[in-house]
N, C-alpha and C positions, 0 to 999 in steps of 0.2 A: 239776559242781556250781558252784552261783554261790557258796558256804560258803567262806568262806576258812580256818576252823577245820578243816573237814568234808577241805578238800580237803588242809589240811596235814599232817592224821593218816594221810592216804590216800599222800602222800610226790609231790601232784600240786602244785605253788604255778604259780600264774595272777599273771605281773608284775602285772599291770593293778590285781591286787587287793593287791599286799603295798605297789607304789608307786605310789597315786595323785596322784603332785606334778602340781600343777597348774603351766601352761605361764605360767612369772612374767617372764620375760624376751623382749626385741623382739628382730627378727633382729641387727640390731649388737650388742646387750649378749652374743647366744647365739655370733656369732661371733670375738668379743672373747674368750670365755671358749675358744672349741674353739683359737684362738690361742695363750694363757697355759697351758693345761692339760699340752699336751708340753713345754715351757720348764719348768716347774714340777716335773713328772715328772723330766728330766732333772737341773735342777739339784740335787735334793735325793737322787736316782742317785747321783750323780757328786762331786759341790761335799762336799756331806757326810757325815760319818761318826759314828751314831749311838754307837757305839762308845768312838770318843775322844773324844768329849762326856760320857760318862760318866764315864770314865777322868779325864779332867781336871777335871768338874764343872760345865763351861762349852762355851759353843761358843767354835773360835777364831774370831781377830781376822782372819785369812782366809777365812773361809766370809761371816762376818760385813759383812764390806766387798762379797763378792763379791753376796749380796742389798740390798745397797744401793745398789750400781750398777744394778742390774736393778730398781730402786722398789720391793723387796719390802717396803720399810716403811711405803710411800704409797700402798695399792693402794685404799684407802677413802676420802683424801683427793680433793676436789674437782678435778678439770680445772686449774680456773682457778687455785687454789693448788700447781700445779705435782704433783700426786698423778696416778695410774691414774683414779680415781673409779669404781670397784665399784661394784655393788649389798652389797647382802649377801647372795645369794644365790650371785652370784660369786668375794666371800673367801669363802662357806663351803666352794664345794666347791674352793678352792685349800688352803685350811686343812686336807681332808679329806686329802690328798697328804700335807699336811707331818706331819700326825697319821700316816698308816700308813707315812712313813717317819721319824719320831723324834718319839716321845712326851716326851720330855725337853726 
């Protein structure tokens, strides 16, 4: 069924129909992004611990330096002023990473 209600009740979901994102990025921005996406992954694996961010209330001053070395505070900043220069399409889905590993 072309239903996407019809077909959810049915326990059948058709990608096409739950995510129609439209194609917003060029090959560079799309490769730029399949790039950042395992860095991204890993550091927030590995670098931090949502845990003791809670525990202490704050992130430390080591996680902290260590995304700053890596531009993670410049990823929407311009080229030319020395940032990543993102879309927003591509902080969103880096952001989506940092969301599913520390909402804090």
């Amino acid at each position: 069924s072309k239903s996407f209600a019809q077909n959810l009740f049915r326990g059948m979901i058709e990608p096409e129909q739950a995510f129609p994102y439209p194609k917003v990025l060029n090959e560079d921005q799309l490769e730029t992004l399949q790039m950042l996406v395992p860095i991204a992954e890993r550091v927030m694996g590995e670098q931090n611990d949502p845990l003791l961010n809670d525990e202490l209330e704050r992130v430390p001053e080591e996680t902290t330096q260590n995304l700053r070395e890596l531009g993670a505070f410049g990823l929407q900043v311009p080229e030319d002023l020395g940032g990543v220069g993102l879309t927003n399409t591509q902080y969103a889905r880096l952001t989506e990473i940092v969301g599913g590993n520390d909402l804090g």
